[in-house]
MARBA-3410 file (N, C-alpha, C, O; in Angstrom, 1 decimal):
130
77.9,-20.1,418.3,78.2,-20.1,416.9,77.0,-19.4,416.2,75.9,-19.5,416.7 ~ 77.1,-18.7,414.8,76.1,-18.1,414.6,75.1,-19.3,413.9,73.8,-19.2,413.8 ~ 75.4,-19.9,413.6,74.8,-21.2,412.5,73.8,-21.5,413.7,72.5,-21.5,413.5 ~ 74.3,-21.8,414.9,72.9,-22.4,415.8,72.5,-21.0,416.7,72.2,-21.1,417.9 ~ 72.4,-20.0,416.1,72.3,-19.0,417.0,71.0,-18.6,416.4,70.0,-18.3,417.0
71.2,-18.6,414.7,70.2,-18.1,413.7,69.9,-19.1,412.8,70.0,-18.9,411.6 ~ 69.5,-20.7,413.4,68.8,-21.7,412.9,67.7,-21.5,412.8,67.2,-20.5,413.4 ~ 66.8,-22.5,411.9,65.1,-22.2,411.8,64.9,-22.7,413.2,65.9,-22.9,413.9 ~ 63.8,-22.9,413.5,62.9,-22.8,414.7,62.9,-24.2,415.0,62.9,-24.6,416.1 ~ 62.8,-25.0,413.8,62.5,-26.9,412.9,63.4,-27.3,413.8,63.2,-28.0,414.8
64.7,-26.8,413.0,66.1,-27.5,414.0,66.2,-27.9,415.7,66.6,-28.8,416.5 ~ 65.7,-26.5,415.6,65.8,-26.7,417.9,65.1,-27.6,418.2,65.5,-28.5,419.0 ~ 63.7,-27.6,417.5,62.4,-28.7,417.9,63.0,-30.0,417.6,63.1,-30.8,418.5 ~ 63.5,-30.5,416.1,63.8,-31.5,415.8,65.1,-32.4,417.4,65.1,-33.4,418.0 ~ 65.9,-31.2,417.3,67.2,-31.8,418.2,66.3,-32.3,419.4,66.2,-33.5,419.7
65.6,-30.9,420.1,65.3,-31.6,421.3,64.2,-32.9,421.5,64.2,-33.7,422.5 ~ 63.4,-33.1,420.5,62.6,-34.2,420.3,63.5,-35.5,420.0,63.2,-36.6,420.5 ~ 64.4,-35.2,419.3,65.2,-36.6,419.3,66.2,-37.2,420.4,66.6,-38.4,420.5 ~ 66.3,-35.7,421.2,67.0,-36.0,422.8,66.5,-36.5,423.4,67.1,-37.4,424.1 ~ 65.1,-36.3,423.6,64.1,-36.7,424.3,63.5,-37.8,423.6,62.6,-38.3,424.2
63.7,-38.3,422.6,63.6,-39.7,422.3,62.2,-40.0,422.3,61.7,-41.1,422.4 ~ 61.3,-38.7,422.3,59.9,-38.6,422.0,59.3,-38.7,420.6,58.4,-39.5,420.2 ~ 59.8,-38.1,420.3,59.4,-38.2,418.3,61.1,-38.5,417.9,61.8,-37.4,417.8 ~ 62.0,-39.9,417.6,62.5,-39.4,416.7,62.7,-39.0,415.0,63.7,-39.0,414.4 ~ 61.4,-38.6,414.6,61.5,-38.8,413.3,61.6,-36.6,413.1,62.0,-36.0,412.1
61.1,-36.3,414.2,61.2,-34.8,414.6,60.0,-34.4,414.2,60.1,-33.4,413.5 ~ 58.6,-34.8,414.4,57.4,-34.3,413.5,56.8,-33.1,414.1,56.5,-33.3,415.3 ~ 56.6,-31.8,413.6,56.4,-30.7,414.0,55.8,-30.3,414.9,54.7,-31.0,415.0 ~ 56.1,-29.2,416.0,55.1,-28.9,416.9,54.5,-28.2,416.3,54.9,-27.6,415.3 ~ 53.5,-28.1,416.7,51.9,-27.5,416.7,51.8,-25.8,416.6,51.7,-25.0,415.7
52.0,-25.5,418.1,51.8,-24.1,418.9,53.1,-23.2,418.5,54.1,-23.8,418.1 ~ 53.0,-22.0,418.6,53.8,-20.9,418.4,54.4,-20.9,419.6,55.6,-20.8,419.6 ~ 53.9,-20.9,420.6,54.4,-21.0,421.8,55.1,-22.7,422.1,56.1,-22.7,422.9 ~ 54.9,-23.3,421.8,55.6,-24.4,422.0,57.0,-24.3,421.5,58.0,-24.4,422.3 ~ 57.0,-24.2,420.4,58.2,-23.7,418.9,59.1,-22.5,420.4,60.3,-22.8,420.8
58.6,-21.6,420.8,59.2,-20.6,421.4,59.9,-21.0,422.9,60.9,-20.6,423.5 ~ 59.2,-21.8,423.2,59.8,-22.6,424.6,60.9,-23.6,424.4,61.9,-23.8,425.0 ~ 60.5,-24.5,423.3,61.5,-26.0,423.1,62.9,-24.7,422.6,64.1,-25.0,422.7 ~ 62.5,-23.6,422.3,63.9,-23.2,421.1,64.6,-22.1,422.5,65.8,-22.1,422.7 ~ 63.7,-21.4,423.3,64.5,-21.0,424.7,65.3,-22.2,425.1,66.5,-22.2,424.9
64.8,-23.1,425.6,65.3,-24.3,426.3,66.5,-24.9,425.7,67.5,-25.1,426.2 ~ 66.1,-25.2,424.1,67.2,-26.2,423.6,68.6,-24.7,423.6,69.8,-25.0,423.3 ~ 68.2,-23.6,423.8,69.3,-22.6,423.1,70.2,-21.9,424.4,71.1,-21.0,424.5 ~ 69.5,-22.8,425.4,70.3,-22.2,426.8,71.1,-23.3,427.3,71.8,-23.1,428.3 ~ 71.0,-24.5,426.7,71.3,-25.7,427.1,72.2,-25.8,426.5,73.2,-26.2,427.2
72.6,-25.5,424.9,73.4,-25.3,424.0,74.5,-24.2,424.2,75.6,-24.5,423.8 ~ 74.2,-23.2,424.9,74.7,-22.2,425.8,75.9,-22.6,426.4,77.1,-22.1,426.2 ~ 75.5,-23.5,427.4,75.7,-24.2,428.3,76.5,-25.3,428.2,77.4,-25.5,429.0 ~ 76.1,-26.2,426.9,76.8,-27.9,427.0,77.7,-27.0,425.5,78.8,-27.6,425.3 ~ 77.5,-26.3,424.9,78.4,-26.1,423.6,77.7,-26.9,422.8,78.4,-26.8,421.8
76.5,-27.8,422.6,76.1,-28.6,421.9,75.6,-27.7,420.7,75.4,-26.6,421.1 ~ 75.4,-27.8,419.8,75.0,-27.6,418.3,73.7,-27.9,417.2,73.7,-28.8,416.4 ~ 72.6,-27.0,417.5,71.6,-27.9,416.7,71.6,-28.3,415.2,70.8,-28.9,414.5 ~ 73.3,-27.7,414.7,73.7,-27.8,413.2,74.4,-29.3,413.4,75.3,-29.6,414.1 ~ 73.8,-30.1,412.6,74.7,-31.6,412.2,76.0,-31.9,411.7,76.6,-31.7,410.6
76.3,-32.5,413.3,78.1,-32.1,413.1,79.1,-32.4,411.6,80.2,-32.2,411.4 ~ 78.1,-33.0,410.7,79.1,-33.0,409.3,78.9,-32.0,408.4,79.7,-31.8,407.4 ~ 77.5,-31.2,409.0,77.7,-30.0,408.5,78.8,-28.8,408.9,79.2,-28.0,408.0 ~ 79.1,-28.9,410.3,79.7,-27.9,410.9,81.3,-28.4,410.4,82.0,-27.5,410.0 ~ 81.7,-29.8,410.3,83.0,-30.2,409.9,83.2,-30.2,408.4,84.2,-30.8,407.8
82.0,-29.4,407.7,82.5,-29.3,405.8,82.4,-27.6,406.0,82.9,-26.9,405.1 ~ 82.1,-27.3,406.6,82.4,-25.6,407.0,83.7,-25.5,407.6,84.5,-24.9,406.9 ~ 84.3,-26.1,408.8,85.6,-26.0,409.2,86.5,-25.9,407.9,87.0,-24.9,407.4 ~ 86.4,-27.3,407.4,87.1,-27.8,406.1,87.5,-26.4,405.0,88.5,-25.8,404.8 ~ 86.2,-26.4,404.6,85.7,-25.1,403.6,87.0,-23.9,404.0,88.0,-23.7,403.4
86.6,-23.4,405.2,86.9,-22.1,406.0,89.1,-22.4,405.9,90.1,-21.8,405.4 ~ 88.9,-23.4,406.5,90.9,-24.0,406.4,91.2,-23.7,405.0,91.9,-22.7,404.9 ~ 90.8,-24.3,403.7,90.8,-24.1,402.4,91.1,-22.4,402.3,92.1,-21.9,401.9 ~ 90.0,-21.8,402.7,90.0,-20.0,402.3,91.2,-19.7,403.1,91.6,-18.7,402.8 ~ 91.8,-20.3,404.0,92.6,-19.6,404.9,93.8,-19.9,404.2,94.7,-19.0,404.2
94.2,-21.0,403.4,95.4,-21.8,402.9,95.7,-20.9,401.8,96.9,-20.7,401.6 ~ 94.7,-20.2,400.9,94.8,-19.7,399.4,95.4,-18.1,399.5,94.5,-17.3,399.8 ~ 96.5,-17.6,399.3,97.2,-16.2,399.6,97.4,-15.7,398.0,98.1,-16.1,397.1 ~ 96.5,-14.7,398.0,96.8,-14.3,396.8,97.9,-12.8,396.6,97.9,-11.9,397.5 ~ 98.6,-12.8,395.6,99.9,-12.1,395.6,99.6,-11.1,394.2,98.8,-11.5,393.3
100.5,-9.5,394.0,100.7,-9.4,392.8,101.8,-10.0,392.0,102.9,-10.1,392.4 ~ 101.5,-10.3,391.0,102.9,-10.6,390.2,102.9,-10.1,388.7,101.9,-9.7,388.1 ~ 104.1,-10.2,388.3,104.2,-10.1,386.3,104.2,-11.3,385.8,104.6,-12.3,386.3 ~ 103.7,-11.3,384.8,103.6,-12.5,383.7,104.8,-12.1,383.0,105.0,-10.9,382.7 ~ 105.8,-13.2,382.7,107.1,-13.2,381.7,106.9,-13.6,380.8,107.3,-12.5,380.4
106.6,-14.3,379.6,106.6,-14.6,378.7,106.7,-14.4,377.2,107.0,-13.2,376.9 ~ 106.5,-15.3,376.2,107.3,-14.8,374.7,108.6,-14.9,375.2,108.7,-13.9,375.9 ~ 109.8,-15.8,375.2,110.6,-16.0,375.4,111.4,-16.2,373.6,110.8,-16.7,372.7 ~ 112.7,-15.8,373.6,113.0,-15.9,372.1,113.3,-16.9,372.0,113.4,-17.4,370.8 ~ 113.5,-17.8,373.2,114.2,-19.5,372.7,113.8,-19.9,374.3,113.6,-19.3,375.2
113.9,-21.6,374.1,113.9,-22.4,375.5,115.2,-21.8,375.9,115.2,-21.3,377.0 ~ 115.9,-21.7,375.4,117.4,-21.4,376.2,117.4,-20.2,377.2,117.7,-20.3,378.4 ~ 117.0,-18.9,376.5,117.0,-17.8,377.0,115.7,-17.6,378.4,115.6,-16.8,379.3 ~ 114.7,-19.0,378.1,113.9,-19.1,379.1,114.2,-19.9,380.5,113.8,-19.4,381.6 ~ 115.0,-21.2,380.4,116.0,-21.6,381.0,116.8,-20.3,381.9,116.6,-20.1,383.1
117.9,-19.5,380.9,118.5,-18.5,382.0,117.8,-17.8,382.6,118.0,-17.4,383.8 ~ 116.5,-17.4,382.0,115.7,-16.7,383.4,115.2,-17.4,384.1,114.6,-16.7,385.0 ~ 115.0,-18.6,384.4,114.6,-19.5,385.4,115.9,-19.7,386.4,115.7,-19.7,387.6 ~ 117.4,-19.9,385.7,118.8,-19.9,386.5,118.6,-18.6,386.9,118.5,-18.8,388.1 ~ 118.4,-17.3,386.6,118.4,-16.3,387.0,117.6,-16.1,388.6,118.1,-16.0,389.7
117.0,-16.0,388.4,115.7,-16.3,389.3,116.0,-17.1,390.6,115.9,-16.6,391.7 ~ 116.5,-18.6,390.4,117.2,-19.2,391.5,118.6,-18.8,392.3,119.1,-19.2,393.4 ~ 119.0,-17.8,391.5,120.8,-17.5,391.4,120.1,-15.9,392.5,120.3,-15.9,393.8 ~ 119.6,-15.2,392.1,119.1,-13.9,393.4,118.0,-14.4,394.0,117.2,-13.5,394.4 ~ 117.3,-15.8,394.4,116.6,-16.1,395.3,114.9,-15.3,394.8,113.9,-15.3,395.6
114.8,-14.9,393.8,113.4,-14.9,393.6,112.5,-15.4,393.5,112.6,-15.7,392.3 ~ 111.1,-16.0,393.9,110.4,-16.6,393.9,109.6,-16.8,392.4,109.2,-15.8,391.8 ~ 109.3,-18.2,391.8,108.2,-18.1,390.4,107.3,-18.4,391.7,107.6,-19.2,392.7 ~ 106.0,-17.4,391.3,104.9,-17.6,392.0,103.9,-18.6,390.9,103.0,-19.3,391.4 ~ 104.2,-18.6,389.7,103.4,-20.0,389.0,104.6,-19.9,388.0,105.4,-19.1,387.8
104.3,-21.2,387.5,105.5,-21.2,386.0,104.6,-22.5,384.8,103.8,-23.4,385.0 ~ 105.1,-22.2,383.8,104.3,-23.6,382.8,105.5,-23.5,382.1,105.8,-22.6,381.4 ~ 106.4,-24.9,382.1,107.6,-25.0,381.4,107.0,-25.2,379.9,107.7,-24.6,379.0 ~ 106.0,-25.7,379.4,105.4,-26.3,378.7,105.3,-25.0,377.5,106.0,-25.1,376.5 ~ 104.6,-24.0,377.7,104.5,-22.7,377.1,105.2,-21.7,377.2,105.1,-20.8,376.4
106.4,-21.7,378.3,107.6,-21.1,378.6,107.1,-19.8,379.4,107.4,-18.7,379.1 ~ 106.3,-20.0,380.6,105.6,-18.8,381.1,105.7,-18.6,382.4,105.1,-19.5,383.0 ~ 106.5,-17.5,383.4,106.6,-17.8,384.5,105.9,-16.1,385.1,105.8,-15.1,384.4 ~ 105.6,-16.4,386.4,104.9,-15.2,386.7,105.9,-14.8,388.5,106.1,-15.6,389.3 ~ 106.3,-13.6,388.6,107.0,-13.2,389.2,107.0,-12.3,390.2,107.5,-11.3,389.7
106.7,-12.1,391.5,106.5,-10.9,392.2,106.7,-9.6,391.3,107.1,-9.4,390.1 ~ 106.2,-8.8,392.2,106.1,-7.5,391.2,106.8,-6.9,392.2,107.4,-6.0,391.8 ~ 106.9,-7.0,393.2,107.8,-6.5,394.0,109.6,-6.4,393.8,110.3,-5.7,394.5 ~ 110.1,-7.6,392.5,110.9,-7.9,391.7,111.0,-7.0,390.7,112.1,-7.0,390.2 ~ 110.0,-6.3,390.1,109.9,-5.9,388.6,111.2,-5.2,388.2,111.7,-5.5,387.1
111.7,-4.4,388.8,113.0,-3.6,388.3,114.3,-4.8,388.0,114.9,-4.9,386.9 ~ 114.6,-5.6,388.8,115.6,-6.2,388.7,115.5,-7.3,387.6,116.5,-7.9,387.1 ~ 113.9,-7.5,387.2,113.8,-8.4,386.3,114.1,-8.0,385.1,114.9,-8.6,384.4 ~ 113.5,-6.6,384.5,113.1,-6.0,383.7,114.4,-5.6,383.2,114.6,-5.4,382.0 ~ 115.9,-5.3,384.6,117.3,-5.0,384.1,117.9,-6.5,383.6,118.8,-6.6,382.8
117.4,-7.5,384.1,117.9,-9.0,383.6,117.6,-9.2,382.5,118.4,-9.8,381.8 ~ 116.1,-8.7,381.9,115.9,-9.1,380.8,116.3,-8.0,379.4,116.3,-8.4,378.2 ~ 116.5,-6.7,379.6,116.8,-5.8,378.9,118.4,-6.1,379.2,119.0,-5.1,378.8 ~ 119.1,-6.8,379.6,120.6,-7.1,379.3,121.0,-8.3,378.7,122.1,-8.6,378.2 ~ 119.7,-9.3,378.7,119.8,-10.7,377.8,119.1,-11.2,376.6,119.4,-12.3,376.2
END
């Protein structure tokens, strides 16, 4: 994973000191060369077991996060609105269900519905006849 691939140096040290149950509080190594061996070792091991020097509640609010981005599909559409009456707003809503078109948002409240644009001609003949 790239997260433990391009972690600080801290991380590898901290994991493997607490594996090893030597320091667990993870108090820093010393040497440049030390930092470079614990981080070969802990990063081949990791390799190896799939283990993670990122803290698994971190890696499970990134899953989460990443699901979310994948859930959200954004579309073009038209905005309908200014309707001359609830009524006439009503039949474009029966309209709409009657040829199977999708409201991609709607606010009955303000009388506003937003509509593929891939619809636009058929709408535009529904509403220039009503």
């Amino acid at each position: 994973m790239f997260l433990s691939k391009h972690a600080h140096e801290q991380m590898y040290i901290k994991k493997d000191l607490e594996e090893e149950k030597d320091d667990p509080t993870g108090i820093l190594v010393e040497s440049k060369e030390q930092v470079t061996e614990r981080r070969k070792k802990i990063y081949k091991r990791d390799a190896e077991a799939k283990a993670s020097v990122i803290p698994t509640n971190v890696l499970q609010q990134i899953y989460i996060w990443e699901e979310e981005m994948n859930t959200v599909n954004s579309q073009n559409g038209i905005l309908i609105s200014n309707f001359e009456s609830r009524e006439k707003y009503k039949q474009f809503l029966q309209y709409l269900r009657s040829v199977h078109i999708p409201d991609l948002a709607r606010s009955d409240k303000s009388a506003m519905v937003v509509v593929p644009i891939e619809n636009q001609k058929e709408i535009y003949e529904f509403l220039n006849r009503h």
